[in-house]
C-alpha positions in Angstrom: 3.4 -46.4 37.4 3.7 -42.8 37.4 1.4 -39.8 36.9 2.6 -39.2 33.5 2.3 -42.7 32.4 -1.0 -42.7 32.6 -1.9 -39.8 31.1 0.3 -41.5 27.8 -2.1 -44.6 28.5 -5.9 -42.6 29.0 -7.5 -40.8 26.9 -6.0 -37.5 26.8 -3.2 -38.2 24.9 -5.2 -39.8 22.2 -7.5 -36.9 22.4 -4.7 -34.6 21.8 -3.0 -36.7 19.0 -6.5 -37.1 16.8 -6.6 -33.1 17.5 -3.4 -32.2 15.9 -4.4 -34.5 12.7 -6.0 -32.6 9.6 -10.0 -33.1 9.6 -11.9 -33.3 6.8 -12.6 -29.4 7.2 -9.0 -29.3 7.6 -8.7 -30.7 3.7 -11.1 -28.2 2.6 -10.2 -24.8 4.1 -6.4 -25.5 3.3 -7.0 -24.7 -0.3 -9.7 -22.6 0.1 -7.2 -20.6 2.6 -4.2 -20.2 0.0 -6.5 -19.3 -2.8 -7.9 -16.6 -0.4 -5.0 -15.3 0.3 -3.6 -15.2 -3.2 -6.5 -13.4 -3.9 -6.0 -10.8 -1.4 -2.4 -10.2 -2.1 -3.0 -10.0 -5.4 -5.6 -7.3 -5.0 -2.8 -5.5 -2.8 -1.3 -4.3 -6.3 -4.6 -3.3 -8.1 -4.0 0.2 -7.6 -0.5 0.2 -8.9 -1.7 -1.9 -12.3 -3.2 0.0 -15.0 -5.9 -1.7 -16.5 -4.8 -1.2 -19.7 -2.6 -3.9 -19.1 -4.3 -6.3 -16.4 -7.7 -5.5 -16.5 -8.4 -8.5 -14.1 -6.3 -7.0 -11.6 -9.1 -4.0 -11.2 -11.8 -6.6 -10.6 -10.0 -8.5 -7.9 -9.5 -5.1 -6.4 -12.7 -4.5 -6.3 -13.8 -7.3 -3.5 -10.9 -6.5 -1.4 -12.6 -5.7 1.7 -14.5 -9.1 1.0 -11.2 -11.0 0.4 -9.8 -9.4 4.1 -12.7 -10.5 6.0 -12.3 -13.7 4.6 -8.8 -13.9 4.9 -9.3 -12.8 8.8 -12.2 -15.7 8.9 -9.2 -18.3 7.5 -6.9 -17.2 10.5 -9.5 -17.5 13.2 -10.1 -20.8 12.0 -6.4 -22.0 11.6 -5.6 -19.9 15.1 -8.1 -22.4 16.6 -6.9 -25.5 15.1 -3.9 -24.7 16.8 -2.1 -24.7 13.3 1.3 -23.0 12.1 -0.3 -22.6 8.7 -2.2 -19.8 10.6 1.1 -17.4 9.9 0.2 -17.8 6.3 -3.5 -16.0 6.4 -1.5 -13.6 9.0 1.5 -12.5 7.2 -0.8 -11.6 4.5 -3.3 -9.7 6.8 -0.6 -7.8 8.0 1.0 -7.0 4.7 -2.1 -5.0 3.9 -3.1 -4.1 7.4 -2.3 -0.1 7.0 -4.1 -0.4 3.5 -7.1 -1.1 5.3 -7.7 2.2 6.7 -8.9 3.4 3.1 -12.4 1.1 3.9 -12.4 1.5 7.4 -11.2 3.3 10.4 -12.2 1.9 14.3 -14.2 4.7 16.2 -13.4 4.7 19.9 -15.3 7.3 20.7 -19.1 8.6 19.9 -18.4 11.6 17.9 -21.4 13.7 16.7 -21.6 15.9 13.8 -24.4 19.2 13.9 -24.0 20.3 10.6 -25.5 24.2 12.6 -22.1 23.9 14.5 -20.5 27.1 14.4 -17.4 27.3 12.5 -14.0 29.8 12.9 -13.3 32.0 9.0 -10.8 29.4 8.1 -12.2 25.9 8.1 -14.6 25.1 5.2 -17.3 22.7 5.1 -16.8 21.1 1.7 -19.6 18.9 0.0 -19.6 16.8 -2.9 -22.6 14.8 -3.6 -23.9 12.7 -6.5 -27.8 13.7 -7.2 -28.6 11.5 -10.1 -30.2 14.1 -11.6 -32.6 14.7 -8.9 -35.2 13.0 -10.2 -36.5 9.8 -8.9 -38.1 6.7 -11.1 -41.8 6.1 -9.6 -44.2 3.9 -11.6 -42.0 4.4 -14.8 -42.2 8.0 -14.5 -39.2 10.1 -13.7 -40.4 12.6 -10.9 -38.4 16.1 -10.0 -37.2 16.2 -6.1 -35.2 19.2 -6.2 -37.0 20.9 -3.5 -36.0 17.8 -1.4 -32.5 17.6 -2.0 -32.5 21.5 -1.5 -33.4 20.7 2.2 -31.2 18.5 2.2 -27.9 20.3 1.2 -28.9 23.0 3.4 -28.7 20.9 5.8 -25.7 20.5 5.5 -24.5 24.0 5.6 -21.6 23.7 3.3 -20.0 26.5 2.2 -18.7 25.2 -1.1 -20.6 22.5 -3.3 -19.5 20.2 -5.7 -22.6 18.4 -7.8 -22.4 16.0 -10.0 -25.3 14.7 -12.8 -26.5 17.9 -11.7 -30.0 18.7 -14.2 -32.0 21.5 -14.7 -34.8 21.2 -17.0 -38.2 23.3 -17.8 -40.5 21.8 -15.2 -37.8 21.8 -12.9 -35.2 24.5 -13.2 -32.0 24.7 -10.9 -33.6 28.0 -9.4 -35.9 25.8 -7.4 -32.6 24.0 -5.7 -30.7 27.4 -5.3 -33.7 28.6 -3.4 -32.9 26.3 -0.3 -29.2 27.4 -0.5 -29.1 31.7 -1.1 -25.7 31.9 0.9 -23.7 30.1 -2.2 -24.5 32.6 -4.4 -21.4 32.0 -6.5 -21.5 28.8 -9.0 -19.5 27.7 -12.1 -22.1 25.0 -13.8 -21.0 23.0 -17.0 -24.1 20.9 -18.6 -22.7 17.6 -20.9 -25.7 17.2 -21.8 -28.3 19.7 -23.2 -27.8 23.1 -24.4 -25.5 25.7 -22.7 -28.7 27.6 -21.0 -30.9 27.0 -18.3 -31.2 23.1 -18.8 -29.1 20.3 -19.1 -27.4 17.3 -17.2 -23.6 18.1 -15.6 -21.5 19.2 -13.0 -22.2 22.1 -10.7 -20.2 23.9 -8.6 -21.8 26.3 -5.6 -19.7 28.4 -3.3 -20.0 31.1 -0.4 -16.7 32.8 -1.1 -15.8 34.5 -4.6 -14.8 32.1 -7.8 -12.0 34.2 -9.5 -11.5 31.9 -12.6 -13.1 29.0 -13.5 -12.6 26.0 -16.0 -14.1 23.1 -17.5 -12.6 19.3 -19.0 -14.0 17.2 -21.1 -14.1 13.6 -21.5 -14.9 12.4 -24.9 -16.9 10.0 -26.4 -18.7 9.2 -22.9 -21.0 11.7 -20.5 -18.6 12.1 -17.6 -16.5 15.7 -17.3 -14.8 17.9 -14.6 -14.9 21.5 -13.9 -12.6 22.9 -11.9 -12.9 26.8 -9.8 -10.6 29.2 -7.9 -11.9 30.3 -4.7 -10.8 33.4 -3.1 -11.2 32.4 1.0 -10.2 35.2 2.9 -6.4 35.8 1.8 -6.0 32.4 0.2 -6.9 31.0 -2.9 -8.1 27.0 -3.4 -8.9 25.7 -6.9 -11.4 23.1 -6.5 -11.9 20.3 -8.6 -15.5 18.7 -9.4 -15.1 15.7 -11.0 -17.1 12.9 -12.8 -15.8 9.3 -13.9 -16.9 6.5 -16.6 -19.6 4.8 -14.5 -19.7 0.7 -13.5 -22.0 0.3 -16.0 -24.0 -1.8 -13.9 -27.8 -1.6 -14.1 -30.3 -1.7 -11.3 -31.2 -5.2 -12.4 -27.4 -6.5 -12.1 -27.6 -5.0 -9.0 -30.4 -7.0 -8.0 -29.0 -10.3 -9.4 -26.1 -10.1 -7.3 -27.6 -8.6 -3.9 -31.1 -11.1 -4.1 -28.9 -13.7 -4.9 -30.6 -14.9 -7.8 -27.9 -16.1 -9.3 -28.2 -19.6 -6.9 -30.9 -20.3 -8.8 -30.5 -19.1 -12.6 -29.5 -21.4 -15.5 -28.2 -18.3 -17.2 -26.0 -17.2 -14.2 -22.6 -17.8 -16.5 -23.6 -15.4 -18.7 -24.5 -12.8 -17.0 -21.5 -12.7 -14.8 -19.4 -12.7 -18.1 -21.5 -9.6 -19.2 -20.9 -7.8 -16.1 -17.5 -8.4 -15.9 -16.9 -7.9 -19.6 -18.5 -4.4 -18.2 -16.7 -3.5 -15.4 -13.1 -4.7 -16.9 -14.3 -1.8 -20.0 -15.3 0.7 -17.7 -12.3 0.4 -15.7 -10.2 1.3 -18.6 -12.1 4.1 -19.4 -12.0 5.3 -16.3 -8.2 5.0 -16.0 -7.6 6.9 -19.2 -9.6 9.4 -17.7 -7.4 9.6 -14.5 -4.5 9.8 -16.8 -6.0 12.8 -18.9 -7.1 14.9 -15.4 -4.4 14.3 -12.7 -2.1 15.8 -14.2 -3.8 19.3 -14.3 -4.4 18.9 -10.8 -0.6 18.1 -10.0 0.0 21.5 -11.7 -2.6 23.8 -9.9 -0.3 26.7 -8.4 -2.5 26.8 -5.4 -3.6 24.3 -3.1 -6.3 21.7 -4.4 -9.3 20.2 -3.1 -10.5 17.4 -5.4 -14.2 16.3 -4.8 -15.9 14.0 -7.2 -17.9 10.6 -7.9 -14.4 8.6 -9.3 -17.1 5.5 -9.7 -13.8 3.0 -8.0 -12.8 2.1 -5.0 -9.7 3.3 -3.4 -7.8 0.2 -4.1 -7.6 0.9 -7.6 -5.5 2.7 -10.7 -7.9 5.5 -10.9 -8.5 6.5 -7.1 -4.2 5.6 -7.0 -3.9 8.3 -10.0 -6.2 11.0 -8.9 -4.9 11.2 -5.2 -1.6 10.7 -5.9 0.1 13.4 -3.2 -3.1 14.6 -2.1 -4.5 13.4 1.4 -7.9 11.6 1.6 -10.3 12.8 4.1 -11.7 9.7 4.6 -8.4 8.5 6.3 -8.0 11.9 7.7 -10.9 12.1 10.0 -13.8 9.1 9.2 -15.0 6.4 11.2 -16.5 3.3 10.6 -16.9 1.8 7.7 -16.8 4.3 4.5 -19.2 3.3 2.2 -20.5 6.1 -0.3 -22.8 3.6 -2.7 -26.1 2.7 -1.3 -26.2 -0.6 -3.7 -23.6 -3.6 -3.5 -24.6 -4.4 0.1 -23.5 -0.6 1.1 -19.6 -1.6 1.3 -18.0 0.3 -1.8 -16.5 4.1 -1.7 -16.5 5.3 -4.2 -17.0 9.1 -4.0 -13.8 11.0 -2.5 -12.7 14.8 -0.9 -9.1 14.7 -1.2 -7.0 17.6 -0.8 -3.5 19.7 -0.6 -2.2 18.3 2.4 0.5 21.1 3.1 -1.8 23.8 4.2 -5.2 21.9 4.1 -6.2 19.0 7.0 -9.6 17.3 7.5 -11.2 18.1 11.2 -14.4 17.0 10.3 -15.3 13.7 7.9 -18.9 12.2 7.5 -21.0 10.9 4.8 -25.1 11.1 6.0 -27.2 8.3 5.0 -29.8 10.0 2.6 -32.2 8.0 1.1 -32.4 10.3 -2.2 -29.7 8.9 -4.1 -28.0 6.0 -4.9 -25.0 7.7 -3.6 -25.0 9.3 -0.1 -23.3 12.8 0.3 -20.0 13.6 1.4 -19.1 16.3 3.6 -15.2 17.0 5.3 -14.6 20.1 7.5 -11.4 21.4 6.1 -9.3 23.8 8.7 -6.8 26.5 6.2 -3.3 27.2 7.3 -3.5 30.9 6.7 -0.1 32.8 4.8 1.7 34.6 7.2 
């Protein structure tokens, strides 16, 4: 009897027969697997699909960096149960592999940002930051913090901007925020709400360098607007955008729902999933119509653009597809990590953008500090201007 007969006879080639049979796990992750990976290839086409038509489309979009890491979970899995159905959860990992840089790019290095760092006349720190009015919600009482996020933005030392639900109001007028930031003594501000005086809710646009002309866009029927300003730096000219899109919808108490997970526990859960998406799937029409009214006036700027803005979608969707459209993202340009802008939702959705001109304008510079003012964090990009000869 030879050596291999008795490894046919022992154990190991029983071992290694009941090992390539499916397990009862096996049963249960193949379907799980395919409908994961439906799900993710479906979600692939989100931003290509106006929601007009396939509004369900948007909402699978909206857990795609949840789908991929499940998707990636599937493979491991399969990769160890020595499985060719492993090239299925692959292929579609690498299908959307390069897609995956809008959520998250791999730092290999420690890179630190001083916001005091001295910058040359032709790069631009440009800042776009949601302040929800500057107020904060304390014991039912809304409480002014201007004077905080004025230490804040100074901090940063930008050198344009952009603000959106910006307020002023009696007890707390913008003069208190521009106090903390003296250098951007130009600003273009547009109140939606409120009169056209000293108070009101909007979009504000500060800046260190002249505003030649300036413009404003309005979004009926909802709160949400865009402005939009030329900028004379040095010999060039940039018309920035400041822009602000339908909102989610989604209250702090959905928020809570969802993150708590109360919703392993309540009866009602059903029915307030169908309310939220019945939400969402609204909002992200309105926000697409909105996308559709304002890219086009930034396709047709006869300088180079820089769009900043809350666009309330990720950028796997119609509306962040629409608005860049030729325009680079920053993000992709110089972040790192994981680029989350929304401090609810577990901390994993971007939703606020710099995008720019990418023929005479690059990002050398991308972060977004983790203030614990709003529920958005700010967003500020180093942009370096390619000068006319």
């Amino acid at each position: 009897m030879g050596k291999n007969d008795s490894y046919y006879r022992g154990g190991s080639f029983q071992r290694e027969k009941k090992r390539r049979r499916f397990s009862l796990a096996d049963l249960i992750l193949f379907p799980a697997t395919v409908v994961v990976c439906l799900l993710l290839a479906t979600a692939y086409f989100a931003q290509w699909i106006d929601p007009h038509h396939f509004g369900i489309l948007a909402l699978i979009g909206l857990i795609l960096p949840i789908l991929y890491i499940a998707c990636t979970l599937c493979l491991l899995y399969w990769v160890i149960r020595w499985k060719k159905f492993a090239l299925f959860p692959l292929a579609i990992l690498i299908i959307g592999f390069f897609g995956i840089g809008l959520f998250f790019r791999p730092q290999f290095k420690r890179t630190y940002n001083d916001p005091s760092e001295k910058r040359d006349r032709t790069t631009v720190r440009t800042v776009s930051y949601n302040v929800m009015g500057m107020m904060k919600r304390e014991n039912n009482r809304l409480t002014p913090r201007m004077s905080t996020f004025g230490e804040l933005v100074d901090s940063l030392k930008p050198d344009i901007l952009c603000l959106q639900e910006f307020q002023s109001t009696v007890w707390a007028p913008k003069s208190t925020f521009e106090a903390y930031i003296p250098d951007l003594k130009y600003n273009v501000i547009r109140y939606k709400v409120g009169d056209s005086g000293s108070t009101g809710w909007g979009l504000a646009l500060y800046s260190r360098y002249p505003i030649l002309h300036s413009g404003y866009f309005d979004f009926e029927n909802t709160t949400n607007s865009a402005l939009w300003a030329d900028v004379k730096i040095l010999s060039d000219t940039l018309r920035i955008f400041n822009v602000h899109l339908q909102t989610t919808s989604i209250s702090a108490t959905d928020q809570d729902f969802i993150t708590s997970m109360n919703f392993v526990r309540d009866s009602t859960r059903s029915e307030k999933f169908r309310n939220m998406f019945q939400k969402l799937k609204r909002n992200y029409v309105i926000r697409a119509s909105q996308a559709d009214s304002i890219a086009p006036l930034i396709a047709a700027s006869p300088y180079p653009v820089v769009v900043c803005g809350d666009f309330n979608d990720t950028p796997m969707s119609y509306t962040y597809h629409r608005m860049r459209g030729k325009l680079a993202d920053s993000f992709r340009e110089a972040g790192h990590g994981l680029g989350y802008t929304y401090r609810g939702f577990f901390r994993m959705l971007r939703i606020d953008y710099i995008l720019h001109s990418s023929d005479r304008i690059r990002t050398v510079n991308y972060f977004s500090p983790d203030f614990d003012c709003s529920d958005h964090n700010p967003v500020a990009v180093d942009l370096k201007i390619a000068t006319e000869s």
